[in-house]
N, C-alpha and C positions, 0 to 999 in steps of 0.2 A: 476315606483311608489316606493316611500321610504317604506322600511319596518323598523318596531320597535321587536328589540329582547324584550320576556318575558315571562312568563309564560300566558296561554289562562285559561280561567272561569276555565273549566273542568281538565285542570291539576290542579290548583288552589285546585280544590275542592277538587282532590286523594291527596292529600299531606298533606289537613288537615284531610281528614280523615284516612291515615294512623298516621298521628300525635295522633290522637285520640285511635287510638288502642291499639298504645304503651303505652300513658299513662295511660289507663287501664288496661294495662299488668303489668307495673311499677310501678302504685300504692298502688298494693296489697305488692308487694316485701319491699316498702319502710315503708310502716305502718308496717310493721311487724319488721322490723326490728328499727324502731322507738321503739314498746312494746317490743323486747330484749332487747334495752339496758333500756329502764326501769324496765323491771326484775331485770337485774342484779345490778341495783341499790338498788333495796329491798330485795335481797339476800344480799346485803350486811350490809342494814339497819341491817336486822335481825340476822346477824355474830353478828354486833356491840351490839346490845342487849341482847345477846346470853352470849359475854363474858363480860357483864356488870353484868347476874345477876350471873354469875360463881365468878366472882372478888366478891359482895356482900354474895354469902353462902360463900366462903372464910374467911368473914371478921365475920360472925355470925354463928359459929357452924356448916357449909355443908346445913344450911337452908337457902332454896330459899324465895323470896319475896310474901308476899300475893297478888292473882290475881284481887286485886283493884275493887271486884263487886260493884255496886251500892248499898248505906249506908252500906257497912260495916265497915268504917272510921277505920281502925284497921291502927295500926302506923307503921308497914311496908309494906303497901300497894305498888307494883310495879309502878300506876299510883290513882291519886285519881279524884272522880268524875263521872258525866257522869247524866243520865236522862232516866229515863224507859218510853217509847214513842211505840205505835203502829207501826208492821211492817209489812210488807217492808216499812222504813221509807225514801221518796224523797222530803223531804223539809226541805232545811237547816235550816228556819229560827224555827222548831219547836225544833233543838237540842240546845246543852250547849257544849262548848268547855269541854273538858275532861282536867283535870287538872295534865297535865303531868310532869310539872316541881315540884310540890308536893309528887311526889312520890321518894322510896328510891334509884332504878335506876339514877336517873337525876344526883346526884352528880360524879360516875360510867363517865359518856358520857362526862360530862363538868366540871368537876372540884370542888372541896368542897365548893369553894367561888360562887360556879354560883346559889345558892337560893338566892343569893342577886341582882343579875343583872338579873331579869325580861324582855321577850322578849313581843314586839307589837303584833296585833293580826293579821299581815301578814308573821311575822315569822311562828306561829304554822300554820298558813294556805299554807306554801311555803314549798313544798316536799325536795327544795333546801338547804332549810337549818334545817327543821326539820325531823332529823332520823326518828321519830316516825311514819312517813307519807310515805306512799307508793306512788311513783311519779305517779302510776295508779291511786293515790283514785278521786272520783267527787266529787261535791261539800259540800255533806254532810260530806264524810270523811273529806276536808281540814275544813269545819265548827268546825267538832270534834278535827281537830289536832291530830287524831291516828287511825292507819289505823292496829294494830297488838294487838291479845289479846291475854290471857294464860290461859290453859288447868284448867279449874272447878277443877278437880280434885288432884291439885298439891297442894290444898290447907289443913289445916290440920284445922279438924271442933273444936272451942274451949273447952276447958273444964273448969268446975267449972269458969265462969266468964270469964277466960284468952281470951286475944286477939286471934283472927285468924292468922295464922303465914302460913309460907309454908312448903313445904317437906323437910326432911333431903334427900341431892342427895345418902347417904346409902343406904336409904331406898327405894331406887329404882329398882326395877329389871333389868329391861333391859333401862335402859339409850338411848343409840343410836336407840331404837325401841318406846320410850316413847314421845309423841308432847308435846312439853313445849310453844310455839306461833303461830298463824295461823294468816295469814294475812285476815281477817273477813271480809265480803261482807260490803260496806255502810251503804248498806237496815238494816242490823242486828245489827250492831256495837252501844252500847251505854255506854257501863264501859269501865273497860278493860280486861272483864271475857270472856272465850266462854267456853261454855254447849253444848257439841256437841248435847244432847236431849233434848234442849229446839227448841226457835224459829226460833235456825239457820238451822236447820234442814226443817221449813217450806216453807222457799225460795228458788225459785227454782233456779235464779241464785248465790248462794250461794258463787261460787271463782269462776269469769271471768276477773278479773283483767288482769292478762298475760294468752294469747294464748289457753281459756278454761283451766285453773285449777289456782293455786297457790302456794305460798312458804310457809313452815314449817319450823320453826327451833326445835329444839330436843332436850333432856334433856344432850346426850355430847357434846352439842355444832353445831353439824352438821345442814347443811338449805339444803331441796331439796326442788325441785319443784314436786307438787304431780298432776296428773289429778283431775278437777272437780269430776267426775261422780265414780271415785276413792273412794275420801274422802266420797262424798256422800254414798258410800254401806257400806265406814267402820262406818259412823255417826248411820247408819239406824241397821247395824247389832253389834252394840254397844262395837266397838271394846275394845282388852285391850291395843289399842296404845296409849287409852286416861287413864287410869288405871296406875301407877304407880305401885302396889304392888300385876299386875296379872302377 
Protein backbone atom coordinates (compact mmCIF):
# COMPACT_ATOMS: atom_id res chain seq x y z
CA UNK A 1 0.00 0.00 0.00
CA UNK A 2 1.46 3.47 -1.10
CA UNK A 3 1.84 5.83 1.69
CA UNK A 4 1.87 9.79 1.58
CA UNK A 5 4.33 11.79 3.79
CA UNK A 6 2.49 14.76 5.77
CA UNK A 7 1.43 16.06 8.54
CA UNK A 8 -2.05 14.19 10.14
CA UNK A 9 -5.26 16.60 11.49
CA UNK A 10 -3.92 16.41 15.03
CA UNK A 11 -0.32 17.48 14.37
CA UNK A 12 -1.81 19.97 12.25
CA UNK A 13 -3.71 21.21 15.00
CA UNK A 14 -0.47 21.31 17.70
CA UNK A 15 1.34 23.47 15.54
CA UNK A 16 -1.34 25.88 15.02
CA UNK A 17 -1.93 26.15 18.33
CA UNK A 18 1.54 26.56 19.29
CA UNK A 19 1.52 29.17 16.49
CA UNK A 20 -1.04 30.70 18.59
CA UNK A 21 0.75 31.05 21.74
CA UNK A 22 3.68 32.53 20.47
CA UNK A 23 1.95 35.05 18.95
CA UNK A 24 0.24 35.92 22.01
CA UNK A 25 3.36 36.01 23.57
CA UNK A 26 4.87 38.22 20.79
CA UNK A 27 2.29 40.60 20.59
CA UNK A 28 2.49 42.18 23.58
CA UNK A 29 6.45 42.66 23.09
CA UNK A 30 5.74 44.17 19.69
CA UNK A 31 2.98 46.82 20.70
CA UNK A 32 5.17 47.90 23.09
CA UNK A 33 7.71 48.47 21.47
CA UNK A 34 5.73 50.01 18.67
CA UNK A 35 4.54 52.84 21.68
CA UNK A 36 8.50 53.23 22.46
CA UNK A 37 9.31 54.38 19.52
CA UNK A 38 6.39 56.72 19.57
CA UNK A 39 7.46 58.07 22.72
CA UNK A 40 10.52 58.78 21.67
CA UNK A 41 9.16 60.65 18.88
CA UNK A 42 7.23 63.02 21.22
CA UNK A 43 10.13 63.42 23.32
CA UNK A 44 11.58 64.66 20.74
CA UNK A 45 8.60 66.87 19.41
CA UNK A 46 8.84 68.32 22.76
CA UNK A 47 12.94 68.94 22.71
CA UNK A 48 11.91 70.84 19.48
CA UNK A 49 9.42 73.10 21.22
CA UNK A 50 11.30 73.37 24.09
CA UNK A 51 14.20 75.07 22.18
CA UNK A 52 11.83 76.97 20.00
CA UNK A 53 10.33 78.78 22.87
CA UNK A 54 14.07 79.20 24.58
CA UNK A 55 15.19 80.87 20.99
CA UNK A 56 11.89 83.12 21.28
CA UNK A 57 12.51 84.69 25.24
CA UNK A 58 15.97 85.06 23.59
CA UNK A 59 14.68 87.20 21.14
CA UNK A 60 11.97 89.18 23.57
CA UNK A 61 13.55 90.14 26.85
CA UNK A 62 13.98 86.14 28.62
CA UNK A 63 10.10 86.27 28.25
CA UNK A 64 8.49 83.18 27.31
CA UNK A 65 5.25 83.05 25.07
CA UNK A 66 1.64 83.42 26.39
CA UNK A 67 -0.02 79.86 26.93
CA UNK A 68 -2.57 80.47 24.08
CA UNK A 69 -5.90 79.94 26.45
CA UNK A 70 -9.08 80.14 24.81
CA UNK A 71 -10.14 83.99 23.84
CA UNK A 72 -7.29 85.46 25.25
CA UNK A 73 -6.08 86.54 21.61
CA UNK A 74 -3.03 88.20 23.18
CA UNK A 75 -0.36 88.71 20.36
CA UNK A 76 2.21 86.37 21.51
CA UNK A 77 0.21 83.74 22.08
CA UNK A 78 2.42 80.24 21.75
CA UNK A 79 -0.57 78.71 19.65
CA UNK A 80 -3.97 80.45 19.04
CA UNK A 81 -7.30 78.98 19.09
CA UNK A 82 -9.22 76.07 20.15
CA UNK A 83 -13.11 75.69 21.68
CA UNK A 84 -14.33 75.27 25.14
CA UNK A 85 -16.45 71.81 24.83
CA UNK A 86 -17.51 69.35 27.58
CA UNK A 87 -15.34 66.78 28.98
CA UNK A 88 -13.93 64.02 28.40
CA UNK A 89 -14.48 65.16 25.03
CA UNK A 90 -14.59 61.71 22.19
CA UNK A 91 -15.91 63.32 19.08
CA UNK A 92 -13.95 64.92 16.87
CA UNK A 93 -16.45 66.34 14.86
CA UNK A 94 -17.56 68.63 17.95
CA UNK A 95 -13.80 70.19 18.20
CA UNK A 96 -11.97 73.08 15.89
CA UNK A 97 -8.49 72.50 14.74
CA UNK A 98 -6.28 74.68 17.21
CA UNK A 99 -4.65 77.20 15.20
CA UNK A 100 -1.12 76.48 15.50
CA UNK A 101 0.59 77.97 12.80
CA UNK A 102 -0.86 81.56 14.18
CA UNK A 103 0.99 81.36 17.04
CA UNK A 104 4.72 82.98 17.78
CA UNK A 105 6.46 79.52 18.03
CA UNK A 106 5.74 78.53 14.39
CA UNK A 107 8.26 80.77 12.87
CA UNK A 108 10.97 79.24 15.58
CA UNK A 109 10.16 75.24 13.92
CA UNK A 110 9.75 76.43 10.12
CA UNK A 111 11.27 79.51 9.30
CA UNK A 112 10.02 83.35 9.18
CA UNK A 113 8.68 82.90 5.69
CA UNK A 114 6.48 79.81 6.55
CA UNK A 115 3.11 82.19 7.70
CA UNK A 116 2.96 82.41 4.30
CA UNK A 117 2.82 78.69 2.99
CA UNK A 118 -0.15 77.33 4.80
CA UNK A 119 -0.43 73.56 5.26
CA UNK A 120 -3.81 71.23 4.29
CA UNK A 121 -5.85 69.80 6.94
CA UNK A 122 -3.98 66.35 6.62
CA UNK A 123 -0.70 67.79 7.50
CA UNK A 124 -2.05 69.14 11.00
CA UNK A 125 -3.81 65.96 11.40
CA UNK A 126 -0.41 63.62 10.37
CA UNK A 127 1.84 63.23 13.52
CA UNK A 128 4.45 62.76 10.64
CA UNK A 129 4.73 65.89 9.78
CA UNK A 130 3.33 67.95 12.38
CA UNK A 131 5.72 68.33 15.60
CA UNK A 132 2.77 69.67 17.32
CA UNK A 133 1.07 66.23 17.51
CA UNK A 134 1.92 63.30 19.51
CA UNK A 135 2.22 60.29 17.22
CA UNK A 136 -0.03 58.66 20.30
CA UNK A 137 -2.80 61.22 19.88
CA UNK A 138 -6.56 59.65 18.46
CA UNK A 139 -8.56 61.13 16.59
CA UNK A 140 -9.76 64.13 18.47
CA UNK A 141 -6.05 65.12 19.04
CA UNK A 142 -5.14 64.71 15.15
CA UNK A 143 -8.83 66.69 14.66
CA UNK A 144 -7.11 69.38 17.02
CA UNK A 145 -3.69 69.18 15.36
CA UNK A 146 -1.97 69.57 19.04
CA UNK A 147 -1.38 67.23 21.34
CA UNK A 148 1.12 69.54 23.98
CA UNK A 149 -0.10 72.39 26.25
CA UNK A 150 1.82 74.91 28.59
CA UNK A 151 1.71 75.25 32.32
CA UNK A 152 -1.46 78.15 33.33
CA UNK A 153 0.87 79.52 35.37
CA UNK A 154 3.87 80.60 33.23
CA UNK A 155 1.65 83.20 32.32
CA UNK A 156 1.92 86.66 33.52
CA UNK A 157 -1.84 88.19 34.49
CA UNK A 158 -2.09 91.63 32.50
CA UNK A 159 -2.18 94.85 33.94
CA UNK A 160 -3.75 98.30 33.51
CA UNK A 161 -5.22 96.85 29.94
CA UNK A 162 -1.70 95.37 28.80
CA UNK A 163 -1.69 92.21 26.84
CA UNK A 164 -1.03 88.84 28.63
CA UNK A 165 2.54 88.00 27.97
CA UNK A 166 4.63 85.09 29.61
CA UNK A 167 7.37 84.68 32.24
CA UNK A 168 10.75 86.17 32.43
CA UNK A 169 12.90 82.64 32.56
CA UNK A 170 14.72 84.99 35.72
CA UNK A 171 12.07 84.97 37.34
CA UNK A 172 11.84 81.58 37.74
CA UNK A 173 13.11 79.58 40.47
CA UNK A 174 13.91 76.43 39.91
CA UNK A 175 13.91 76.07 36.18
CA UNK A 176 14.74 72.18 35.73
CA UNK A 177 12.09 71.48 38.59
CA UNK A 178 9.36 73.84 36.93
CA UNK A 179 6.68 72.07 33.76
CA UNK A 180 6.57 74.33 31.01
CA UNK A 181 4.47 71.51 28.37
CA UNK A 182 2.60 68.43 29.11
CA UNK A 183 1.50 66.23 26.66
CA UNK A 184 -2.54 66.64 27.64
CA UNK A 185 -5.05 63.64 27.38
CA UNK A 186 -7.47 64.19 24.08
CA UNK A 187 -10.51 63.92 26.42
CA UNK A 188 -9.02 67.56 27.88
CA UNK A 189 -7.14 69.28 25.33
CA UNK A 190 -8.95 72.30 23.87
CA UNK A 191 -6.47 75.58 23.64
CA UNK A 192 -3.17 75.27 24.22
CA UNK A 193 -3.34 75.99 28.25
CA UNK A 194 -3.25 73.22 30.81
CA UNK A 195 -4.62 74.20 34.47
CA UNK A 196 -3.36 71.36 36.34
CA UNK A 197 -6.81 72.29 38.65
CA UNK A 198 -9.17 72.54 36.34
CA UNK A 199 -10.93 69.75 34.22
CA UNK A 200 -7.73 67.96 33.56
CA UNK A 201 -7.63 66.89 36.84
CA UNK A 202 -11.35 65.25 36.50
CA UNK A 203 -10.20 62.51 33.95
CA UNK A 204 -9.34 59.75 35.04
CA UNK A 205 -7.24 58.79 32.02
CA UNK A 206 -5.66 61.81 32.13
CA UNK A 207 -1.74 60.75 30.31
CA UNK A 208 -1.96 57.16 28.83
CA UNK A 209 -0.51 58.01 25.65
CA UNK A 210 2.93 56.07 26.21
CA UNK A 211 3.11 52.90 28.48
CA UNK A 212 0.53 54.65 31.56
CA UNK A 213 2.06 58.09 32.05
CA UNK A 214 3.53 60.89 29.69
CA UNK A 215 6.28 63.35 28.67
CA UNK A 216 6.95 66.75 30.13
CA UNK A 217 9.21 69.22 28.86
CA UNK A 218 10.64 71.76 31.59
CA UNK A 219 11.43 75.22 31.86
CA UNK A 220 15.61 74.31 31.15
CA UNK A 221 14.68 72.67 28.53
CA UNK A 222 14.79 69.09 29.69
CA UNK A 223 11.63 66.36 28.59
CA UNK A 224 11.04 63.34 31.04
CA UNK A 225 8.67 60.85 30.87
CA UNK A 226 6.60 61.22 34.19
CA UNK A 227 4.06 58.12 35.54
CA UNK A 228 0.39 58.88 35.10
CA UNK A 229 -0.70 58.28 38.72
CA UNK A 230 2.61 60.46 39.54
CA UNK A 231 1.50 63.54 37.87
CA UNK A 232 -1.93 62.83 39.17
CA UNK A 233 -0.99 63.18 43.24
CA UNK A 234 1.25 66.16 42.13
CA UNK A 235 -2.00 67.90 40.17
CA UNK A 236 -4.30 66.92 43.29
CA UNK A 237 -1.81 68.00 45.93
CA UNK A 238 -1.23 71.30 43.95
CA UNK A 239 2.36 71.09 43.45
CA UNK A 240 4.89 73.95 43.16
CA UNK A 241 6.30 72.08 39.95
CA UNK A 242 3.41 73.96 38.41
CA UNK A 243 4.27 77.36 40.23
CA UNK A 244 7.13 79.26 38.80
CA UNK A 245 8.01 81.63 41.66
CA UNK A 246 7.55 78.88 44.64
Amino acid sequence: MKRFNGFTLIELLVVMAILSILMALLLPAIQSAKEKGRQAKCISNLRNLSNAFMMYANDFDEHLPASGRTGGNAYCEWVRGGNVISAPQTDPAACQRIRIEEGVIWPYLFGRSATSNPRDDEWYANPATNPYLCPSAGPVGRKRGLSYTMNYYLDVPPSQGADRIGIQLSRIKRTSGTIMLVDESDLTINDGTFWHLGVELTVPDLLLKHCGGGNLAFCDGHVAWMQDTKLRDMMSKDSNAFYPDR
